[in-house]
C-alpha positions as CSV (number, residue, x, y, z in Angstrom):
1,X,154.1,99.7,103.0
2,X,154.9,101.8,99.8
3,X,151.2,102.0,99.4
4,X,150.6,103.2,102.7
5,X,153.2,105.7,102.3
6,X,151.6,107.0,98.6
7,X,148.2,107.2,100.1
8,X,149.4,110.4,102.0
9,X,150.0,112.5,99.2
10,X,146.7,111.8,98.0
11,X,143.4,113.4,98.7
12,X,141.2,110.5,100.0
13,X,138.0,110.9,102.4
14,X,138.9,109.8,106.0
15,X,137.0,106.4,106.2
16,X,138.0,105.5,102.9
17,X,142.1,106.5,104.0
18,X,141.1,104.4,107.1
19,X,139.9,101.4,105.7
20,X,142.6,101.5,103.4
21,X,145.2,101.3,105.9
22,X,143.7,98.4,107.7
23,X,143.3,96.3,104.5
24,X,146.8,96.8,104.3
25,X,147.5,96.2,108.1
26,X,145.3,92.7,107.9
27,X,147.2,91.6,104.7
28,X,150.3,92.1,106.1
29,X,149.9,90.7,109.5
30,X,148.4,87.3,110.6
31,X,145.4,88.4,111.7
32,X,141.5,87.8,111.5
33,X,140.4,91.4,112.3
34,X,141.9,95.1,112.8
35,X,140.1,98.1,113.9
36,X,140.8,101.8,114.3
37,X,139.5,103.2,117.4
38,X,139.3,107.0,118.3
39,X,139.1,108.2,122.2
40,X,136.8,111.0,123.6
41,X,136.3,111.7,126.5
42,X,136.9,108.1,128.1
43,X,135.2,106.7,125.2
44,X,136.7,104.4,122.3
45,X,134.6,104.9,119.0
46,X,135.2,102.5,115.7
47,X,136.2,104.7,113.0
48,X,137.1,102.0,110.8
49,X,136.8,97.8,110.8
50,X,138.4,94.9,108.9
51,X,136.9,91.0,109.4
52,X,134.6,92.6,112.2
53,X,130.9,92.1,112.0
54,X,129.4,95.3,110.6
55,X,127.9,96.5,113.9
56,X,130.9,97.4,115.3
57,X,131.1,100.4,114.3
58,X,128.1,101.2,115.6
59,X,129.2,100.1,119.1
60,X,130.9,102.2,121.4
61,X,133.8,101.1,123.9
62,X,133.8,102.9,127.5
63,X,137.6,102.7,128.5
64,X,136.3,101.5,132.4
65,X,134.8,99.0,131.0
66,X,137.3,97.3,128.8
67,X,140.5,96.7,130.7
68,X,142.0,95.3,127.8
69,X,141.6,98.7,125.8
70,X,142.5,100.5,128.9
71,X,146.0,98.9,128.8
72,X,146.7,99.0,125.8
73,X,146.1,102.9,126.2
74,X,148.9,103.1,128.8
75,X,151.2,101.8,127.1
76,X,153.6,103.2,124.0
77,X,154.5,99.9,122.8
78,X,152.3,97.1,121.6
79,X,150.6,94.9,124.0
80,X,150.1,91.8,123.6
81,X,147.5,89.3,125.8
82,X,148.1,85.4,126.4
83,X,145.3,83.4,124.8
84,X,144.5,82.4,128.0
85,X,144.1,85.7,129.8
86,X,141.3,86.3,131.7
87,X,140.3,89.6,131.0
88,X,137.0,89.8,129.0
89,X,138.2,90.6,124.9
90,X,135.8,93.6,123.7
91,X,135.8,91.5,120.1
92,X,134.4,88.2,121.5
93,X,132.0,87.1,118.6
94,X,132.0,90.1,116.9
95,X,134.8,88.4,114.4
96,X,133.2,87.4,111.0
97,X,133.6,83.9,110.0
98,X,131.5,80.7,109.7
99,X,130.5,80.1,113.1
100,X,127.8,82.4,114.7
101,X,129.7,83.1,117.9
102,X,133.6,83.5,117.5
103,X,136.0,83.9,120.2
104,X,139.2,86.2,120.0
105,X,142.1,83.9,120.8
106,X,145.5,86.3,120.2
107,X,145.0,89.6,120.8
108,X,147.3,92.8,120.5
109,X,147.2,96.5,120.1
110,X,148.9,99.8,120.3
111,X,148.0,102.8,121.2
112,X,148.4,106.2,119.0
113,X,150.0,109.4,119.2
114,X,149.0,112.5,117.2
115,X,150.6,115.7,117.8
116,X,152.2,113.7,121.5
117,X,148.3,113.5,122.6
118,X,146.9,110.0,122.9
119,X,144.6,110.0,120.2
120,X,143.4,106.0,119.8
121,X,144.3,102.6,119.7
122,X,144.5,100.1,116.8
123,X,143.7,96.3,117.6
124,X,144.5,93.3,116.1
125,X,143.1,89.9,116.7
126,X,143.2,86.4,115.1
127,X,141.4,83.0,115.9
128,X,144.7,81.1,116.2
129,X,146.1,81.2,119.8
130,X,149.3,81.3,118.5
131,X,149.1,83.9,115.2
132,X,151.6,86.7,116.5
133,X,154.0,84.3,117.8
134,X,156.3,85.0,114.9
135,X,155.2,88.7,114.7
136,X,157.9,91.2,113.3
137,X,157.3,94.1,116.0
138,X,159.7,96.3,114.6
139,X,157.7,96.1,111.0
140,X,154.5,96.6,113.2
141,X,156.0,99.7,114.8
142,X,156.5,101.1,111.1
143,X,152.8,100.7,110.5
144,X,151.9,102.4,113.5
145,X,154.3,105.1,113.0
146,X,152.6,105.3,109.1
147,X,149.0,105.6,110.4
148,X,149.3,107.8,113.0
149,X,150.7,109.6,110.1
150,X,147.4,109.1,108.2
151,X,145.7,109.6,111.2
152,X,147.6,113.6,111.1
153,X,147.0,114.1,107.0
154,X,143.4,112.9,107.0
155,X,142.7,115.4,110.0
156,X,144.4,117.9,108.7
157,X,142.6,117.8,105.3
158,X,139.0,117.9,107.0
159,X,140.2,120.5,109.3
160,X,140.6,122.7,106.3
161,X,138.0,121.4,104.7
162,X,135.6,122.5,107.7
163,X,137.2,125.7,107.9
164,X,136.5,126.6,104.0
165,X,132.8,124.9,104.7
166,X,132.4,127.5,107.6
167,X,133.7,130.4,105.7
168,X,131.7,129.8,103.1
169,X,128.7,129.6,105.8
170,X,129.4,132.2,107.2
171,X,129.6,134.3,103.9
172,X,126.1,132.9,103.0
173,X,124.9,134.6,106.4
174,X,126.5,137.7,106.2
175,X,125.6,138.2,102.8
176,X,121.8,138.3,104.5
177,X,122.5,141.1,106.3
178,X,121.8,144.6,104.8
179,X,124.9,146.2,106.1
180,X,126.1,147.8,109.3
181,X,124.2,151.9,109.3
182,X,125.6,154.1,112.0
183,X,123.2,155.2,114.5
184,X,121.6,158.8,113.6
185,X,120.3,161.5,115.8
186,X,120.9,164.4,117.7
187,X,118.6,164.1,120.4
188,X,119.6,164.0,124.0
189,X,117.6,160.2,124.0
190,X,120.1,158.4,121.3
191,X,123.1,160.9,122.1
192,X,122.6,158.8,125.7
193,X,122.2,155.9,124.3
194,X,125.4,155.8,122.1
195,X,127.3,157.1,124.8
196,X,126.3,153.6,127.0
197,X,126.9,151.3,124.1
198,X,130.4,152.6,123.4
199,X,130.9,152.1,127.1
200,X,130.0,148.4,126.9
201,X,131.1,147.8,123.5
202,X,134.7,147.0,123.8
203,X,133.6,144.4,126.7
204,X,132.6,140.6,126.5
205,X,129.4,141.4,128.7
206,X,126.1,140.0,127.4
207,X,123.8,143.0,126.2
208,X,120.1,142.9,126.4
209,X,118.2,145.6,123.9
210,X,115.3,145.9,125.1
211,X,112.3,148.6,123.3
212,X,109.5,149.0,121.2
213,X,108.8,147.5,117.3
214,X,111.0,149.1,115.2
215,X,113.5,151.2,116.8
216,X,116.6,149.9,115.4
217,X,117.7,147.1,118.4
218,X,119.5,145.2,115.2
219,X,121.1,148.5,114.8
220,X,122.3,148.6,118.3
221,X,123.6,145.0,117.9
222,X,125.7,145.7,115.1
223,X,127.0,148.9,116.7
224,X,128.4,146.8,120.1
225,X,130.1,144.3,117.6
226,X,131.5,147.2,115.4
227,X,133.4,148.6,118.0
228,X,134.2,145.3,120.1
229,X,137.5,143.5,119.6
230,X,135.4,140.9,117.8
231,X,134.4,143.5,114.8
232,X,136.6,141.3,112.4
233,X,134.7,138.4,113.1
234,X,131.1,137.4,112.0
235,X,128.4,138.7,113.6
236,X,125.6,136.3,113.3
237,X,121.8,137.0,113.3
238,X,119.3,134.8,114.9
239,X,115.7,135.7,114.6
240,X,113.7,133.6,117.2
241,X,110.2,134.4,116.6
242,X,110.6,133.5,112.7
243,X,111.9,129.9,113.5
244,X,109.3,126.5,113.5
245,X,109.5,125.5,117.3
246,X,110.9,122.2,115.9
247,X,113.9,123.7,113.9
248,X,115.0,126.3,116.6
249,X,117.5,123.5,118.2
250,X,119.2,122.7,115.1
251,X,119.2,126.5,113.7
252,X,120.9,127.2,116.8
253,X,123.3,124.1,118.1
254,X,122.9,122.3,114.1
255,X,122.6,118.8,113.2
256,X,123.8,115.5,111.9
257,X,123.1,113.6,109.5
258,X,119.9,111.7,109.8
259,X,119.1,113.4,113.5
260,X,115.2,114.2,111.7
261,X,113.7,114.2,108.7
262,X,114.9,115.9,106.1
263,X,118.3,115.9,107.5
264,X,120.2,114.7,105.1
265,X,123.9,116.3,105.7
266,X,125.8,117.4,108.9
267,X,125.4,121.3,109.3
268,X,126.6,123.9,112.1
269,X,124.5,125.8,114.0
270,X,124.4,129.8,114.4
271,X,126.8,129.1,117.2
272,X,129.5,127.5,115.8
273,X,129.3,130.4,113.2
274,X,129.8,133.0,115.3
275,X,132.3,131.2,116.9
276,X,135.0,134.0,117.8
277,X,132.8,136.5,116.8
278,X,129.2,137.9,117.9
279,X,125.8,136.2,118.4
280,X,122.3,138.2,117.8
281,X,119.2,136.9,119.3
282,X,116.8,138.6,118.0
283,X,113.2,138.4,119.4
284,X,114.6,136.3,122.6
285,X,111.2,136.6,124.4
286,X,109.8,134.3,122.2
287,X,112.1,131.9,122.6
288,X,110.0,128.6,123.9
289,X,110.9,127.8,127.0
290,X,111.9,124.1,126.4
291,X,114.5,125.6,124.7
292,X,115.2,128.2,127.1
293,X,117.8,125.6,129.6
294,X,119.2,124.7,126.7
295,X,120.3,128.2,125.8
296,X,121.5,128.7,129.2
297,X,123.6,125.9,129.5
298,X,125.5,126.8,126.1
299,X,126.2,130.3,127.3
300,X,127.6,129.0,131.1
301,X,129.5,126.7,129.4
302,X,130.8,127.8,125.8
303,X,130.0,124.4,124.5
304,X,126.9,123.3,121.9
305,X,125.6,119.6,121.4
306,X,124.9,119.1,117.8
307,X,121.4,117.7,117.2
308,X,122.1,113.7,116.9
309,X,125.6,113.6,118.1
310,X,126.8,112.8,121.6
311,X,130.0,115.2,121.3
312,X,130.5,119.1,122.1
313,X,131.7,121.6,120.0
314,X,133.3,124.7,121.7
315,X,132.2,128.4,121.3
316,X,133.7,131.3,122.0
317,X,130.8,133.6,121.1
318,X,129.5,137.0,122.6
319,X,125.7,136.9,122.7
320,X,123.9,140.2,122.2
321,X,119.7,139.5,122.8
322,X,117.1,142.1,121.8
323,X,113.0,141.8,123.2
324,X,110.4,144.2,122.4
325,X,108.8,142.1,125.9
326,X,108.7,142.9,128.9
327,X,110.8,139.9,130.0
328,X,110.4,140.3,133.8
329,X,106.6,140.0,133.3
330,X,106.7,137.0,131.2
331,X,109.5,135.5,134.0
332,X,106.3,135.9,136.3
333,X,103.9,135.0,134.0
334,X,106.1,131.8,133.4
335,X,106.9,132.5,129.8
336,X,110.5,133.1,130.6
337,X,113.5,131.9,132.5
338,X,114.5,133.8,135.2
339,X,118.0,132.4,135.3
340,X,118.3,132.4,131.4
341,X,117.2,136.8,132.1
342,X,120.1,137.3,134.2
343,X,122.2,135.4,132.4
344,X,121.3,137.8,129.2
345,X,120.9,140.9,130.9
346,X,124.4,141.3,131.9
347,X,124.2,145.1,130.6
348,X,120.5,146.1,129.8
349,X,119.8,148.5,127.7
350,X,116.9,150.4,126.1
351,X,116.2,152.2,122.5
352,X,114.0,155.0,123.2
353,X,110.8,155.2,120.9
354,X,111.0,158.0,117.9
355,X,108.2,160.2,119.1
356,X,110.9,160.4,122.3
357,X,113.4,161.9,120.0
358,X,112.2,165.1,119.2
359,X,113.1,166.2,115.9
360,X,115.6,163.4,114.7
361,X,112.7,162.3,112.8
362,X,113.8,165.0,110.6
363,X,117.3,163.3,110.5
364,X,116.4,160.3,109.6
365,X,113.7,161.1,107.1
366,X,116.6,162.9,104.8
367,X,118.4,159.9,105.2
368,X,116.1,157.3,104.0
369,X,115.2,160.4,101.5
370,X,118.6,160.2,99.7
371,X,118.4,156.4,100.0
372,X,115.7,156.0,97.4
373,X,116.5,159.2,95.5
374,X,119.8,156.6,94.9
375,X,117.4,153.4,94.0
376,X,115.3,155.6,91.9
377,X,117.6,157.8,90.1
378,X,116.1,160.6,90.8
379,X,117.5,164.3,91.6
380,X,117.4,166.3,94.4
381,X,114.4,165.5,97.0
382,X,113.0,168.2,99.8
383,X,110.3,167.6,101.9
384,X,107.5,170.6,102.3
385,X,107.3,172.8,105.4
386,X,103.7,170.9,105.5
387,X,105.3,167.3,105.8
388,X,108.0,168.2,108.5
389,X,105.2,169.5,110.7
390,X,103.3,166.1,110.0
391,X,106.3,163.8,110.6
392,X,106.8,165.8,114.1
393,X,103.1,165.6,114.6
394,X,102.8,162.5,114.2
395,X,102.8,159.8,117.4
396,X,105.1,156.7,115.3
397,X,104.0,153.7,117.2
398,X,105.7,151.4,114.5
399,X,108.4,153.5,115.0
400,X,112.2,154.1,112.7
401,X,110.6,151.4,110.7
402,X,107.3,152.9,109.9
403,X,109.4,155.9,109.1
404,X,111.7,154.1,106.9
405,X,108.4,152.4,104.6
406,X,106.4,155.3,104.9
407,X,109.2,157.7,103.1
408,X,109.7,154.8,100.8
409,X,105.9,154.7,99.5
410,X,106.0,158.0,99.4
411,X,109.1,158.6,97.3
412,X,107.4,155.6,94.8
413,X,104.4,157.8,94.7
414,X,106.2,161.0,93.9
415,X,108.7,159.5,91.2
416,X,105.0,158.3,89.7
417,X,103.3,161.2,89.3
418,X,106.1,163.6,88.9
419,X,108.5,163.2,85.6
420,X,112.1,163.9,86.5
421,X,113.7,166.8,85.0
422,X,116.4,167.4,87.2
423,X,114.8,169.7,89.1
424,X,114.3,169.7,93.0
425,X,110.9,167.5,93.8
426,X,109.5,168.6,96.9
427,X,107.7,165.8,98.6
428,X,104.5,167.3,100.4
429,X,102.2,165.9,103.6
430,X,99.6,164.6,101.2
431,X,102.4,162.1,99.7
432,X,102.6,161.2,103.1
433,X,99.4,159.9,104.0
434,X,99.5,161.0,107.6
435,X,97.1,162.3,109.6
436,X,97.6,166.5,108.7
437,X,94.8,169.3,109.5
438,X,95.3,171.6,107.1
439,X,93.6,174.4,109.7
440,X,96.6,174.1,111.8
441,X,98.7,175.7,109.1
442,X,98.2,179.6,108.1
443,X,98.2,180.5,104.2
444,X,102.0,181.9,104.3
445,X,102.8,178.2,105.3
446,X,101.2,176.6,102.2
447,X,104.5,177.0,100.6
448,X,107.6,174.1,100.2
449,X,110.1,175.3,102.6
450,X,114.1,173.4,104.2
451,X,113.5,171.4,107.0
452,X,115.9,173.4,108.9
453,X,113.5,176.4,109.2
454,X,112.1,176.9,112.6
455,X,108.3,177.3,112.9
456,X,107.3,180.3,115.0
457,X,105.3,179.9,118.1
458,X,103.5,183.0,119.8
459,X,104.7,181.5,123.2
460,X,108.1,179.4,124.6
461,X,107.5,175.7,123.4
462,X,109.2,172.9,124.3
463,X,109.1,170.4,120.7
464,X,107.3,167.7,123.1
465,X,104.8,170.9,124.4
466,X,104.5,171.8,120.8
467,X,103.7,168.4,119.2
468,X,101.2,167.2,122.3
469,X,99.3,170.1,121.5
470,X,99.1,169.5,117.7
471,X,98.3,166.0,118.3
472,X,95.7,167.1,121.4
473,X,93.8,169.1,118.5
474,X,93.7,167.1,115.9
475,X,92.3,164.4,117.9
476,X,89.9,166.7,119.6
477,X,88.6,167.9,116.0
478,X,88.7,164.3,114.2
479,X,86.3,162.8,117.0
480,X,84.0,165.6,116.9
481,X,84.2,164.8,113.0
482,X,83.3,161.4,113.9
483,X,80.4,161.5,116.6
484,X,83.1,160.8,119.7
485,X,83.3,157.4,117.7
486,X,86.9,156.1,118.8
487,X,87.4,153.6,116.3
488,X,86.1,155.5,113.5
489,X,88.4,158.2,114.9
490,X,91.6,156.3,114.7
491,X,90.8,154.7,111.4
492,X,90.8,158.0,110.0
493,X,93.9,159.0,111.9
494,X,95.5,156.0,110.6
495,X,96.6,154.9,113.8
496,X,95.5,151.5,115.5
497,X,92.8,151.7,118.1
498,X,94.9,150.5,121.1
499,X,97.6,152.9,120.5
500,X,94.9,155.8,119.8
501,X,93.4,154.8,123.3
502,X,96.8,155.0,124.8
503,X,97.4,158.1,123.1
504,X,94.0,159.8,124.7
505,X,94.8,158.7,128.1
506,X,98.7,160.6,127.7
507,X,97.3,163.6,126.2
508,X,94.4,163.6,129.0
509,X,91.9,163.8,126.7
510,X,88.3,162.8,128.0
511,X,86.2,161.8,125.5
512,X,83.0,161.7,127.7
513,X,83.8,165.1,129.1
514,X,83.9,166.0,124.9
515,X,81.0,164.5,124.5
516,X,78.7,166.5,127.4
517,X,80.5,170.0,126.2
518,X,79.6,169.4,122.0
């Protein structure tokens, strides 16, 4: 009994805390076999055995079905059966000894308490009818009283010892991100769109971002869970077009040990990580739809099934999704769950495309301007009068992105071929690599000039008006260039063929009609 009671100052794993207890138990009781059962949900499972064949604990006991176990469970004291009882013993043969098929004869058990909540039962059995005849019940209530004991160290210890695993999970996944950005622009289009996500922000509602390649839906996702009441807590990322179709159930909902190949530990899932916090699925319309009800059923009911296991795990997570899909054409194409929409598209919103936001392209170029100026080391960086009217020309089908890489190159470039000396580089159109006509420009504009200047129009332009027109004439004069070729058009455009078709049908330009008039 001193041994039991040393034990719970030291820092043993649970089976091997368990198994020590019964060894104890069994040597100093007259009995054949102990076990340690735990209940869930109306279920008895062996966590640890002594003198029971080594299957048991592979077994599992259902409480309805074992009316021994079941009053054993009702009671707070032990309970003893007669040898002769007539209720089916859950043990028969399982007890290890020289014959192949050993019947329980004297059977007890008591039930266990942790924290007041039924948490178990231990059992103990022995081949002689008559083995507890003489047994000391009040030395047997010590023992229980001692394990149930264990029972709350060893819990406690791998409570803590999950919680600093998850931390430490969660630190590895955050330490992926590349940091919370606030949303930039001026433009009527985002000054909109901030205004709605600020609204829906400090809910629980489940937000669908929905737009185009590029515009910055991870941006939106970290801007709900900054100002939610859940900004504290991780938010988690989940790309869904990156994962194997194989892996996206246990990236999600994790694993246990053995559940596939390869899986050689027990490991959380995304959602258990973001428990209390926020959940990003990223790329949701290509999410395959056998995993699609599985999804659904984990956001209607707040609970996950690990991969291999039979038990569920709560979590309390908000989900944000994002799609660059069309999701109610692939619900009627049959890509997509109709139910598992609606359930995501609590709040829908959508990230306008750049060439819809005027001249925050401006904005935003400064900003990733002074970005790499910082990763360079260089000094101050201005673009020319010559590349503001080509970023503002330009369509941006791979939108903040494209943006983003395309100042990055040309900062690389720049850096290259200029040495710094701590004067002001000026970063022209050529640097750029974007489609410019230099014919569109007069010789007084040749010169670098502040973005912030103005360019003067002979008539009242809106910047839409202004840039379809630049873009109308361009196009006009590169396919007369080209022999009305439309590939050869857009290759030297630099823009992809089907967005260049797109682009001639919404600046109504009729390339047979160009053709007749050359």
């Amino acid at each position: 009994m001193i041994s039991v009671v040393s034990d719970l100052s030291r820092h043993i794993p649970p089976r091997k805390r368990y198994q020590q207890l019964l060894e104890r138990i069994q040597h100093h009781f007259p009995c054949d076999a102990v076990a340690l059962l735990r209940l869930r949900d109306s279920v008895l499972y062996p966590l640890a055995t002594s003198g029971l064949s080594d299957d048991t604990l592979g077994r599992t006991f259902r409480v309805e079905d074992h009316p021994r176990l079941s009053r054993i469970l009702l009671s707070r004291d032990p309970v003893r059966f007669p040898s002769d009882s007539a209720l089916p013993d859950p043990y028969d043969g399982l007890v290890n000894g020289p014959e192949t098929a050993l019947h329980v004869h004297d059977c007890m058990g008591v039930a266990l308490f942790v924290d007041e909540q039924p948490w178990g039962l231990l059992t103990l059995d022995a081949l002689n009818p008559k083995a507890f005849n003489q047994l000391d019940l009040e030395s047997l209530r010590v023992f229980v009283r001692l394990a149930e004991a264990s029972i709350r160290v060893a819990e406690l210890i791998q409570s803590l010892e999950h919680q600093v695993k998850k931390e430490h999970e969660v630190a590895r996944v955050l330490s992926q991100d590349s940091g919370y950005s606030e949303i930039m622009g001026e433009s009527s289009a985002i000054q909109a769109l901030v205004k709605e996500l600020d609204l829906v922000a400090a809910s629980d509602l489940s937000v669908l971002v929905s737009g185009e390649t590029g515009v910055g839906k991870e941006l939106v996702a970290r801007h709900l869970h900054a100002g939610s009441a859940r900004a504290d807590a991780p938010l988690v990322y989940v790309n869904c077009a990156a994962l194997p179709e194989n892996l996206i159930e246990s990236e999600l909902f994790g694993h246990t040990r053995g559940a596939f190949s390869g899986a050689t530990g027990a490991r959380k899932g995304k959602f258990e990580l973001a428990d209390g916090g926020t959940l990003f699925l990223d790329e949701i319309g290509e999410l395959p739809l056998a995993m699609q009800p599985k999804l659904l059923r984990a956001l209607q009911t707040g609970e996950v099934q690990r991969l291999g296991s039979d038990h569920y795990h709560c979590a309390d997570v908000r989900v944000i999704a994002a799609t660059n899909r069309n999701l109610k054409e692939e619900i009627l194409a049959g890509r997509f769950r109709a139910d598992l929409y609606h359930r995501l598209s609590v709040y829908p919103v959508t990230v306008p495309p750049l060439r819809e936001r005027g001249r925050d392209v401006l904005l935003l170029a400064g900003h990733f301007l002074e970005l790499n100026r910082r990763k360079l080391g260089l000094g101050s960086l201005r673009l020319s009068k010559h590349a503001c009217r080509a970023l503002t020309g330009y369509d941006w089908p791979g939108n903040v992105r494209e943006l983003e890489h395309l100042i990055s190159r040309a900062v690389l470039r720049l850096s290259a071929t200029r040495k710094p000396s701590g004067r002001v580089l000026t970063l022209d159109a050529a640097l750029l690599e974007l489609p410019v006509d230099p014919t569109h420009f007069s010789a007084s504009e040749s010169a670098p000039f502040q973005c912030n200047e103005h360019p003067q129009f002979t008539e009242t332009l809106s910047l839409r008006e202004a840039t379809d027109r630049f873009q109308a004439d361009m196009i006009v004069q590169s396919l007369r260039m080209h022999a009305f070729n439309r590939t050869a058009t857009a290759r030297a455009l630099g823009v992809d063929p089907g967005n260049f078709n797109r682009l001639l049908k919404r600046l109504e330009i009729n390339v047979e009609e160009l053709k007749l008039n050359a």
